[in-house]
N, C-alpha and C positions, 0 to 999 in steps of 0.2 A: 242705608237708612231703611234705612228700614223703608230703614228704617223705613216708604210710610209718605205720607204729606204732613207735613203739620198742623193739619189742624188742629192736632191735640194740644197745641198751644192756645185755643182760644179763651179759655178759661184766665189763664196768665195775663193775655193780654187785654185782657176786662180789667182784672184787679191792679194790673200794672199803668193801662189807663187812666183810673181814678187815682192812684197814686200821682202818678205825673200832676193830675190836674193842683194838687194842693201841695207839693214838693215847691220849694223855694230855692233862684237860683243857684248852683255855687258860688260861693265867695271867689271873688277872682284869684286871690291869692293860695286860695285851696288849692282849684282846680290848673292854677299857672305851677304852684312849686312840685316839684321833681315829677315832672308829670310824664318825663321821656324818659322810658328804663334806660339802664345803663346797656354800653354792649355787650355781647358774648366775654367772656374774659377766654385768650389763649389757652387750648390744653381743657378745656371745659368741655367734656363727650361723653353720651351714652356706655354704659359699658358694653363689652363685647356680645354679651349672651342677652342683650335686650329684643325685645320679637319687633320686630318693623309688621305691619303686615297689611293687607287689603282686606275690606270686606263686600261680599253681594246675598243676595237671599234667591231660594228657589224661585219664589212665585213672581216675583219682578224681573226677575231676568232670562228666565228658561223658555219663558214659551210652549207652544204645544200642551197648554196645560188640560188637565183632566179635569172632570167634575168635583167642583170643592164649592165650601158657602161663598169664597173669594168669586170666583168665574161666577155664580149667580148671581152675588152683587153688582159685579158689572154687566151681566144681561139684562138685571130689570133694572140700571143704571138708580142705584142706590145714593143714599146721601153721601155727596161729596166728590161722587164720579163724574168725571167733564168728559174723558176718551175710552174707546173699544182699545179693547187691551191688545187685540191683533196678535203676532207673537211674539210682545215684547222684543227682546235684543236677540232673541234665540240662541242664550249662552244654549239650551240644550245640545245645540247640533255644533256650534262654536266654539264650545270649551275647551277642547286643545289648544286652541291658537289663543284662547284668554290666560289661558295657566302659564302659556307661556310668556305672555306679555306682564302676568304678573311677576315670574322667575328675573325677568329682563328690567324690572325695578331693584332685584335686590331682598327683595322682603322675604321672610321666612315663618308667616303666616299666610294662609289662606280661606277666609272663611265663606263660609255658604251653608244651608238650610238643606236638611236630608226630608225631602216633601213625602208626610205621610198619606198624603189624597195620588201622589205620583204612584208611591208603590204597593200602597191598598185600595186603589179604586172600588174595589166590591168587600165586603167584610170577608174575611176569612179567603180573600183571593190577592196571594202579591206576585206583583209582575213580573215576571223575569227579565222582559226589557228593560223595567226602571231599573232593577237590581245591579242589572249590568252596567248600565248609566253609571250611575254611584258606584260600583266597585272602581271601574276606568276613571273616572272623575276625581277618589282619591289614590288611584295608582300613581297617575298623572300629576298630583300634586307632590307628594311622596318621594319620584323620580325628579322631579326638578328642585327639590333640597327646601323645600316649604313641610308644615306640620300644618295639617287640617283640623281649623278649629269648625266644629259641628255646631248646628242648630238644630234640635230635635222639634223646635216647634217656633213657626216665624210667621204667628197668626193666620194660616192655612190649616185646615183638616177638611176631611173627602166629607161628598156630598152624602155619602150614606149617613154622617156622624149627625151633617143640619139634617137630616129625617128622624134619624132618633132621640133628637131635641137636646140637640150641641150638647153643651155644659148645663142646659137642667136637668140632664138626662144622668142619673151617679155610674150609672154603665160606661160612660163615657171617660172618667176616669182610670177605668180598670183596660177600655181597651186603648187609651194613649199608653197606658202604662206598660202594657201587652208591647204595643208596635214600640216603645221606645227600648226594651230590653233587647227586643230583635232586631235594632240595629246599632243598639252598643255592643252587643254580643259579634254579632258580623264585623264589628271594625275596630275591636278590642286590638291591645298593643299594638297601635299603629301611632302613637304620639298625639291620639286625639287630644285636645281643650274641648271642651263640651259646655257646651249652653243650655241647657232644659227650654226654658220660655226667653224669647224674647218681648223686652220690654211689654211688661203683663201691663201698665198703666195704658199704653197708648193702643196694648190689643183692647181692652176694656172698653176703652173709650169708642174705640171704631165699631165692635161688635154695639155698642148703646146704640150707635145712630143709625149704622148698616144692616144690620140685623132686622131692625129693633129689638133692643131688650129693655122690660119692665124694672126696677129698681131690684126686686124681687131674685128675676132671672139676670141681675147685674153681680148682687151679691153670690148666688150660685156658681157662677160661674169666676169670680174670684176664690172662692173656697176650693172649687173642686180643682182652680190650679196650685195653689198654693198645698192642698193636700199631694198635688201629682208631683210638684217639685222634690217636696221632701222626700216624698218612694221614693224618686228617679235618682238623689244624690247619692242615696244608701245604696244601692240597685246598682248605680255607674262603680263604686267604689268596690263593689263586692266583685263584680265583673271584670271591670276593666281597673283593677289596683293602683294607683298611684297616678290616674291618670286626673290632672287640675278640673275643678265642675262650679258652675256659676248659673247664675239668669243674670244676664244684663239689666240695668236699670237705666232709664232714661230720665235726665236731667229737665228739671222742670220750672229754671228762673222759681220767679217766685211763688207759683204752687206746688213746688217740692214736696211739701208735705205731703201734700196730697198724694205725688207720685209715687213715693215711698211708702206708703200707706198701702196702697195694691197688692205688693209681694212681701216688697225689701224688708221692713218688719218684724217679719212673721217669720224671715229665710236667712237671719244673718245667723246661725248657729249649723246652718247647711250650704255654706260658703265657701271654697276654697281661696279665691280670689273677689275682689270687686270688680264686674264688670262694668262701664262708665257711658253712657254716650251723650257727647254734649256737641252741641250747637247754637245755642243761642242764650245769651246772657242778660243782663239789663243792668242799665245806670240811670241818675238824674237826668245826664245827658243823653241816655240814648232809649229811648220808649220807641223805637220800630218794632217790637213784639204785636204793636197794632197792626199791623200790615197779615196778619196769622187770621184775623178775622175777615180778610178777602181772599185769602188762600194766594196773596201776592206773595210768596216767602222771600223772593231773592230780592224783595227791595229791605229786609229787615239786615238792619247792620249789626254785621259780627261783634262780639266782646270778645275777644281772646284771653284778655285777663282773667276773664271768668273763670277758667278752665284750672285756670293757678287756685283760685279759691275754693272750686269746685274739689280738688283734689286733695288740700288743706282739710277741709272742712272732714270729706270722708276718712280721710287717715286718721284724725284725730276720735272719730266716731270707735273706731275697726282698726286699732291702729299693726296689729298681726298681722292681718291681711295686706297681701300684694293690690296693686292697681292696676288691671287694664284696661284700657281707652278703646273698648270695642265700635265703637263709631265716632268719629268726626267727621265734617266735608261742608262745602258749602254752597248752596245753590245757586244758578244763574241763568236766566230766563232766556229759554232754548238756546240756550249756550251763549248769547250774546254778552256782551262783554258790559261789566255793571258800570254805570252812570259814575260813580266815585273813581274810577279807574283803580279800583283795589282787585287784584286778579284770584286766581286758584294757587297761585304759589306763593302771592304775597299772605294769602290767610294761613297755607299749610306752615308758612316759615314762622310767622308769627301765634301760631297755636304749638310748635314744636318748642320756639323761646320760652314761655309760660311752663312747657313741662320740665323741660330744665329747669328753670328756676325753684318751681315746685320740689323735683329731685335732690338739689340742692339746699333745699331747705330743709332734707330728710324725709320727704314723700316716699313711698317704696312703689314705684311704676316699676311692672314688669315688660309692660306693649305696649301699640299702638296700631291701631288700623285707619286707614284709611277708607272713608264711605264715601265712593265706591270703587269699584275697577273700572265697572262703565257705568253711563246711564242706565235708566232703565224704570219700570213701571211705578211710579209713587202714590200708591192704593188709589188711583182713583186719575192721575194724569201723568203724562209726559212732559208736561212744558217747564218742572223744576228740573236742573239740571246737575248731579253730584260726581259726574264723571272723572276720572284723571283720563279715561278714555272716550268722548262725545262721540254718540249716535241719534242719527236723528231719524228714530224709531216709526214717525208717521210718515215719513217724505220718501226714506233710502229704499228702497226692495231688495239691496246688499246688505243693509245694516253695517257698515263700512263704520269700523274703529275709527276715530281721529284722536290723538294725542294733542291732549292740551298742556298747557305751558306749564301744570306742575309736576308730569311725568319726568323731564329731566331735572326739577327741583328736585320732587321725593327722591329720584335715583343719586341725585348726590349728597342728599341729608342722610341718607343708607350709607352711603361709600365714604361718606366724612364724619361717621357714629355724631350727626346733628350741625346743627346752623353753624356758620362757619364763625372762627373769633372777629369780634366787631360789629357783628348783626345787630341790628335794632329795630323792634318790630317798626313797621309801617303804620299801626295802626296804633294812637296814644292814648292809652288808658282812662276809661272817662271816672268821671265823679261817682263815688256814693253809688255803690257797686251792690245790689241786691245781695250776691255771692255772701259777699261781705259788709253789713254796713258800719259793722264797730269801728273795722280795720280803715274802710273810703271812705266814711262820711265826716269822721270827727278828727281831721290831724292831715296831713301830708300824705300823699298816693305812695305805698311802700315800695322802693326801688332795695335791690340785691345787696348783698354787700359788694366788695371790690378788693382783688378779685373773687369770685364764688366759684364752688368746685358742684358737683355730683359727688352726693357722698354713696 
């Protein structure tokens, strides 16, 4: 995750609040008929060349980090920062032994953030330390049978960029655009997937509060990304030919619009795939999106069905375009085990069910990541937790991996191409589904046909 804390949820969960208040029960019979999907049906699998894969981002998880606006936000403990970032999980010094823990699930993506503040610390000076980092880093991934998908930009840029006045600055444009040629170029035909921005709605947002930015210097700095993407897609394509280019967009219940309004808009004609990241959904029955307004995340309860709709909805938009699910994961307050007894593998089984069925339904998913491989810095604390591998970043001075319970799930939803036949999510699809309201609100909760295949 960025992805990220969520508070860029708080908005949703205003409007999703006042929704609740004036929303009227479900009808019992709504909400009682076919309200538990059907199982897996026998013989029903991902196909072969579908991308499993994990995701992390430089500045959460590397550590030893250099001067960037991120590292000043947390010295003069900006809005929304609880903890000293310390050094993170210290993938920088650790990343052999994570690549190969990601190899040891199975997956054949790998994604992470190539940090432009790591390997430009001074304008016009890149480091040959970092360089080398990031070469071994994707040799490493390369060698253990994974495809490195890149993030050229994951809400970090170096401190020299906040002196020359971030994105009001139109310079700024031309030297992201500089540093991202010079490492598509360096890592050209290597199987790269490439990401330009991620999720530009929830960078936006964070720069408003963290920064501060003026309404003024909010729209500037939407423009000068949205000018940088469309260079960068042309730019990757010219360079590095054939290789897939996206920005992720993050999933926004129901201020979507709004989130899509940021980039997505303005960039689906510079598209090769849709990039996806969802986590959290809303129904009648489930308004926990208010819990975003205490920065509680992991008492907000999952919608997995969402993810079905979510997918629906985009295909029908972009219906050309492939789907990948660049982040999913679900948080749990420093790793403790959530009050509902619903775990990390009962949500990955049950958000894997929904894509199939989506697939199924003629959706065209190409991937899937999982957010994260470990824990790790969530702009501003530690105490969410998205790990398949827990660390507990303030307490350990080893930073000691632990494998949590849906490391050997994901390993055998990899090794059995998805949820085994008979599964049935854990979690039962609530009423009158924001995702969808035509679809949940007015009729019977849509269950699959019997049997369904993957087309």
């Amino acid at each position: 995750m960025p992805r990220r804390s969520r508070t860029s949820h708080v908005l949703a969960a205003l409007v999703l609040s006042a929704a609740a208040a004036v929303t009227a029960a479900p009808p019992a019979d709504a909400a009682a008929a076919d309200a538990a999907p059907r199982p897996v049906p026998a013989g029903s699998k991902f196909p072969a060349n579908f991308l499993w894969g994990v995701s992390t981002s430089g500045f959460q998880s590397e550590g030893s980090f250099p001067d960037s606006n991120w590292t000043r936000y947390v010295a003069r403990k900006a809005y929304g920062i609880k903890d000293p970032y310390k050094n993170s999980v210290d993938f920088r010094h650790q990343y052999p032994q994570d690549v190969q823990r990601a190899k040891s699930l199975g997956v054949k993506v790998f994604r992470t953030s190539i940090e432009w503040a790591r390997i430009e610390p001074r304008k016009g000076f890149r480091d040959p330390k970092a360089l080398a980092y990031y070469d071994d880093l994707i040799r490493r991934i390369r060698t253990a049978g994974m495809r490195p998908m890149l993030t050229l930009d994951h809400w970090v840029y170096p401190g020299w960029v906040a002196d020359q006045g971030a994105w009001d600055n139109p310079q700024t444009v031309n030297d992201w655009l500089r540093e991202a040629k010079f490492i598509v170029d360096r890592y050209k035909r290597q199987g790269v997937i490439w990401i330009t921005f991620n999720e530009v709605s929830q960078n936006l947002y964070h720069e408003l509060l963290a920064r501060p930015m003026n309404p003024d210097q909010f729209m500037k700095m939407r423009a000068g990304i949205t000018k940088a993407h469309r260079a960068a897609y042309d730019m990757i394509h010219k360079v590095d030919p054939g290789a897939p280019v996206s920005t992720n967009l993050a999933y926004g219940s129901i201020a979507n619009p709004l989130f899509d309004a940021a980039i997505f808009n303005q960039v689906t004609d510079k598209l090769d795939y849709l990039g996806i990241d969802y986590y959290y959904g809303a129904n009648a029955e489930n308004t926990t999106a208010r819990y975003s307004l205490s920065g509680e995340f992991w008492k907000i309860d999952p919608e997995p069905e969402g993810l079905y709709y979510v997918l629906k909805s985009y295909h029908r938009r972009l219906p050309k375009l492939p789907i990948y699910i660049v982040e999913n994961g679900m948080p749990t307050d420093n790793g403790k085990p959530r009050a509902d007894g619903y775990t990390r593998a009962d949500h990955l089984r049950d958000h894997i069910y929904w894509i199939q069925r989506a697939m199924a339904d003629g959706v065209k998913v190409m991937g899937y990541n999982y957010w994260s491989l470990t824990d790790n810095y969530e702009w501003g604390s530690y105490r969410p937790r998205f790990g398949l591998f827990t660390v507990n970043a303030l307490t350990d001075p080893k930073l000691t991996r632990h494998p949590t319970d849906a490391v050997p799930a994901y390993r055998a939803i990899i090794a059995d191409h998805g949820d085994p036949s008979g599964y049935v999510p854990k979690r039962r699809p609530g009423w009158c589904s924001i995702e969808d309201p035509i679809a949940t609100c007015f009729g019977k909760i849509p269950t699959p046909p019997v049997p369904y295949r993957i087309r």
